[in-house]
N, C-alpha and C positions, 0 to 999 in steps of 0.2 A: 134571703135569696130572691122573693118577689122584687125587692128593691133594685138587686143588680141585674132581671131579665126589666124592667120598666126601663134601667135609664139602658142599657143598650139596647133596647127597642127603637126608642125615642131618637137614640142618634143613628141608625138605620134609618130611620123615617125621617129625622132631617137630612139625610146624605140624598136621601133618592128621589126626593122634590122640595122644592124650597116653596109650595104652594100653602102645605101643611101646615096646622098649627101645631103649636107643639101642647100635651093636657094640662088643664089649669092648675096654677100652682100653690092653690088651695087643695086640689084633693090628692098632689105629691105630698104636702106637709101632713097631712091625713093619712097616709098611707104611712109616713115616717114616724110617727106618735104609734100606728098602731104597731108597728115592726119592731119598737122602741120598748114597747110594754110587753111586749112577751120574751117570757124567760128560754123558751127552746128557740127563738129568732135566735137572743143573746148571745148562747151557747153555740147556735152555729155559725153564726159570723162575729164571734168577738171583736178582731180588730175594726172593724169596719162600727160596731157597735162604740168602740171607743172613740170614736173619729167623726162621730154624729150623735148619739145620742146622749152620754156622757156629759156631765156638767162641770162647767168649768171651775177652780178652784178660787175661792174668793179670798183675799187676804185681807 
């Protein structure tokens, strides 16, 4: 849930000034690891958990 109010934050705050930076994308990834490792994140956004944290299959 923190993950989907950061990025529609983030594109609010690039629509209403282009002055802005946007947060570095070091402590997105950081924020994705952490979102990534907890099990009730997991559960409540599965698919989204499938679609970013999920590892890919190796053949």
């Amino acid at each position: 849930m923190r993950l989907v109010l950061v990025i529609l934050a983030a594109a609010f705050l690039a629509g209403c000034s282009h002055s802005s930076k946007p947060p570095p994308e070091e402590a997105s990834r950081a924020m994705v690891k952490e979102d990534c490792a907890n099990p009730h994140w997991k559960e409540a956004n599965l698919g989204l958990w499938y679609s970013i944290c999920r590892k890919s299959l190796q053949w």
